[in-house]
C-alpha positions in Angstrom: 21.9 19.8 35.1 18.4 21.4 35.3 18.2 25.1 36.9 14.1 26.2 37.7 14.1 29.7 40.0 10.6 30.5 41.3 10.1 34.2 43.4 8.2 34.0 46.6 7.1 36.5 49.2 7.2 35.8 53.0 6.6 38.1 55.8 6.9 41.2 53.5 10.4 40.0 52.3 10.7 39.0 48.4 12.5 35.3 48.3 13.6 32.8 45.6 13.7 29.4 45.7 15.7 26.9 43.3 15.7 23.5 42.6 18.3 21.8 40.8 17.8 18.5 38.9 20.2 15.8 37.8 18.8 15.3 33.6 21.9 13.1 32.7 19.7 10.3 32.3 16.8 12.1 30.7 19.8 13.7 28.3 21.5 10.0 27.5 17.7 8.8 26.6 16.7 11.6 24.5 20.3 11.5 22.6 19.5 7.5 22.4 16.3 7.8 20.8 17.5 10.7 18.5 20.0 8.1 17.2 17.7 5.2 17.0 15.4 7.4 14.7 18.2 8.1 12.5 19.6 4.9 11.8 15.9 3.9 10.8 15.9 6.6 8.7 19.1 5.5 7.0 18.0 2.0 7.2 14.4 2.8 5.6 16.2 4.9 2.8 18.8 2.3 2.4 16.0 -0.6 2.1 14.2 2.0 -0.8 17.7 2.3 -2.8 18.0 -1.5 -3.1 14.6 -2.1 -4.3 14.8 0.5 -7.1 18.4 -0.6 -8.3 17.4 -4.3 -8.0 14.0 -3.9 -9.7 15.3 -2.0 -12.4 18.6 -3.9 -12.8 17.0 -7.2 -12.9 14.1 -6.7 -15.6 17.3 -6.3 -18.2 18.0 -9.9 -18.3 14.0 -10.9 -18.0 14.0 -9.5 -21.6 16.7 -11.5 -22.6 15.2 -14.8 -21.4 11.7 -13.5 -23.2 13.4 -12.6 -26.4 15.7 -16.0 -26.4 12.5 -18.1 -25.9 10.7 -16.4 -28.5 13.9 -17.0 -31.0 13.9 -20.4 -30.1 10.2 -20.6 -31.0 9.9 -19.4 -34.0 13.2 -21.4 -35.2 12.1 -24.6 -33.9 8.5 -24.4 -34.6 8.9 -27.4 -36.8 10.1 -29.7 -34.2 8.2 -28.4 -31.1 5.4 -31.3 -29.9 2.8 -30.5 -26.7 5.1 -30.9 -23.7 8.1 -28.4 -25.3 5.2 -25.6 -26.7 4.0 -25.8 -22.9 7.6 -25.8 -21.6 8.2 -23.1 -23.7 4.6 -21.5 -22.4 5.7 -21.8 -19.4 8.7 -20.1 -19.2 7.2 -16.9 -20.5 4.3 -17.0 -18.0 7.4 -16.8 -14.9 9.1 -14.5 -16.9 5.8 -12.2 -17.1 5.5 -13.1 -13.3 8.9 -12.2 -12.5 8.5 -8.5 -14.6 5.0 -7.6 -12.5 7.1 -8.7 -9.3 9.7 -6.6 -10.2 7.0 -3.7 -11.3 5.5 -3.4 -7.9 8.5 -3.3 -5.9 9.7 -0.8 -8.0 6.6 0.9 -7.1 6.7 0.1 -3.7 10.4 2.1 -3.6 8.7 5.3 -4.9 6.0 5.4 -2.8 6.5 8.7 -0.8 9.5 9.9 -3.3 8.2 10.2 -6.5 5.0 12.5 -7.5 3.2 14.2 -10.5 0.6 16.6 -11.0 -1.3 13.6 -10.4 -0.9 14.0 -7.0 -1.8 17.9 -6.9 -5.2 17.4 -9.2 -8.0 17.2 -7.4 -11.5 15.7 -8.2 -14.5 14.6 -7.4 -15.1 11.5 -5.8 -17.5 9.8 -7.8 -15.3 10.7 -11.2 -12.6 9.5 -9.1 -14.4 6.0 -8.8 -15.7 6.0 -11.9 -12.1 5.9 -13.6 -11.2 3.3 -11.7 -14.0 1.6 -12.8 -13.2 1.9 -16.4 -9.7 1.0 -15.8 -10.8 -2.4 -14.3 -13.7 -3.1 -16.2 -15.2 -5.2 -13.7 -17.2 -8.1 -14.8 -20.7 -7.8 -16.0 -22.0 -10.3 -13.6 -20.4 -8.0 -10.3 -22.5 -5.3 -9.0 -20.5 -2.3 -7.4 -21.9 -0.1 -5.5 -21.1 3.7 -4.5 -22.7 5.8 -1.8 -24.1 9.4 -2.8 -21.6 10.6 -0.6 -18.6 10.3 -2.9 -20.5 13.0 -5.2 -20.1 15.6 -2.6 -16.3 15.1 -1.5 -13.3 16.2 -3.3 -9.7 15.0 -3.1 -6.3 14.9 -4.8 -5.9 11.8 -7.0 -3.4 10.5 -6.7 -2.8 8.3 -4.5 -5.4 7.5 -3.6 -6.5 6.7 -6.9 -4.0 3.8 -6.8 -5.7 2.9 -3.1 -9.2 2.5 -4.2 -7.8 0.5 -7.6 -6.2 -2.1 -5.4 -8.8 -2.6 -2.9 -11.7 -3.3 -5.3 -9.3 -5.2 -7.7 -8.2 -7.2 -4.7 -12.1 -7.8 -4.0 -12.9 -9.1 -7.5 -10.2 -11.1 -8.2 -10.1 -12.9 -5.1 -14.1 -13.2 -5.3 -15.7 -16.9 -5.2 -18.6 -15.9 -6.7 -19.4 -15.2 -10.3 -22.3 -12.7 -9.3 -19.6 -10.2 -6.4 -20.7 -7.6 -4.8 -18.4 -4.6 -3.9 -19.5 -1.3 -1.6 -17.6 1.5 -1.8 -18.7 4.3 0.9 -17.2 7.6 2.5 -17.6 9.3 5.9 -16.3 12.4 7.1 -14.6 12.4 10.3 -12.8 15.2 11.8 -9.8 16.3 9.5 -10.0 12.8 7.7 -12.2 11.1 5.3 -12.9 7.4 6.4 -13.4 4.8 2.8 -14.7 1.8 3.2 -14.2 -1.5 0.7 -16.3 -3.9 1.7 -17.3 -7.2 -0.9 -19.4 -10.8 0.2 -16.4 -13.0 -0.8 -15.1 -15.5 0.8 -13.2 -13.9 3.2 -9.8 -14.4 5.1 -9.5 -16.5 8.3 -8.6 -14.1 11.0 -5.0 -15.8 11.4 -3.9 -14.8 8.1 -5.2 -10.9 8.5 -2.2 -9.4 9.8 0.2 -10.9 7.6 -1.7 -9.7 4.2 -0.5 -6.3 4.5 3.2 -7.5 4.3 5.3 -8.5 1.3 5.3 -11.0 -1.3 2.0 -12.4 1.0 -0.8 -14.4 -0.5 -3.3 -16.6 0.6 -3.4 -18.9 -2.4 -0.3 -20.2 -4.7 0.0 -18.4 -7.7 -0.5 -20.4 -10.1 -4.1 -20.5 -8.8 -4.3 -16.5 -8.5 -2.1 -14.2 -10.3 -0.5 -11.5 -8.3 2.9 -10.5 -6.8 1.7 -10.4 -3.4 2.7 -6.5 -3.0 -0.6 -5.0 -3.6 -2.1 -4.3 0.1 1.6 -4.0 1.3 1.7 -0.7 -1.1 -1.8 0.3 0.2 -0.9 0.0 3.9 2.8 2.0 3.0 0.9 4.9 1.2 -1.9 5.3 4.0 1.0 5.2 6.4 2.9 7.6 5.1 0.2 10.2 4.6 -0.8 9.3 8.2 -3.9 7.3 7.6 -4.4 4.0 9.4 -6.2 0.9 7.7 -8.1 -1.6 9.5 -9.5 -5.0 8.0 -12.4 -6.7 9.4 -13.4 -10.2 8.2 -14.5 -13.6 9.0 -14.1 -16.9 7.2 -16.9 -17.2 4.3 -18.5 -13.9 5.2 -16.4 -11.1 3.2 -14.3 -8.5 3.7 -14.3 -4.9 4.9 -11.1 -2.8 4.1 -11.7 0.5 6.1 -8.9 3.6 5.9 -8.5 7.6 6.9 -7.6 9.8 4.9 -6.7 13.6 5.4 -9.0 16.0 3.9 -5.7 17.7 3.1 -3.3 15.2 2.3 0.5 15.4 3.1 3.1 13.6 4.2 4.3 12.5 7.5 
């Protein structure tokens, strides 16, 4: 029960009134909810454990497959023809697909538990780009451009760092075009600095937009595009969980446009 006492005066005398309310249900909903939000919580952390014990368990017998298939080259190399030298070829390339797989779901699990003084440093936001740019080495034939305004923002660097890397890397590998070209702006808005990503490729049809920020997604096989499919999933976790949203706008043939908050003052929620 609910007990509110107000004090009111009538006809010179001093008077209180009281009203009493029934918050059983109010009580059974809020207790509800409070247990909801910890099973989730359990659930989430639960879902976090697995991926770090299966990614790091499972890369142990990877190596062992590698290292067999390298054995059994080198001491068959007399007898392999074409089709058991591709065989062979093959089995390494899945194995090396299986490792990066295994990689960014280990990364995935950390994201919001592990950090560095990567995460504390702070710089400016044209080095920032600039390092990303020498880590991807984009091809000569690409243009990327940055607005002024990144010289004139600071932020911490990690990870949003590991944000912007995706994005454009997303941008030029899935580019149909040998001559790409990638924009990379900033706004400031409010407590939050908006980034935008936004490249003339070819696009993604707008039935397949909402399902590229989940798991294991891509739009072509593999074997045409390498990639674990977990890239955009860890972007969309990490802007989540610093309390960013992400928006993608795109159509069919005319590009994309990745577009994110950030807080000016990053931490998480």
């Amino acid at each position: 029960m609910e007990l509110s006492v107000s004090e009111v005066r009538f006809g010179g005398q001093r008077l209180f009134t009281a009203i009493i309310r029934d918050i059983t249900d109010r009580k059974k909903d809020e207790a509800e909810r409070e247990r909801l939000i910890r099973e989730l919580e359990v659930s989430n952390k639960e879902l976090d454990n697995f991926a770090y014990v299966a990614s790091h368990d499972l890369k142990a017998p990877l190596r062992v497959i590698d290292n067999a298939s390298k054995w059994l080259e080198e001491d068959l190399a007399e007898h392999l023809d074409e089709d058991t030298q591709e065989s062979l070829d093959l089995l390494r390339n899945r194995v090396g697909r299986m490792e990066k797989l295994l990689d960014d779901l280990l990364e995935y699990s950390r994201i919001g538990r592990a950090s560095d003084d990567r995460f504390k440093e702070q710089i400016n936001g044209s080095v920032l780009i600039t390092n990303i740019l020498e880590l991807l080495s984009p091809p000569e034939s690409f243009t990327v451009s940055i607005a002024p305004k990144m010289q004139s923002i600071i932020v911490n660097r990690m990870p949003l760092q590991q944000i912007l890397l995706n994005l454009i890397s997303n941008a030029i590998k899935h580019h149909d075009k040998d001559d790409g070209r990638i924009i990379v702006s900033v706004e400031e808005k409010g407590d939050d600095f908006v980034f935008t990503v936004k490249d003339n490729g070819p696009g993604i049809p707008e039935e397949f937009q909402e399902q590229v920020f989940k798991m294991f997604q891509t739009l072509k096989p593999r074997d045409q595009v390498e990639g674990s499919g977990m890239g955009l999933a860890m972007i969309y976790k990490n802007i989540e969980i610093y309390g960013g949203k992400i928006t993608l706008k795109s159509k069919e043939g005319q590009g994309c446009t990745f577009r994110f908050t950030w807080p000016k003052h990053q931490q998480l929620h």
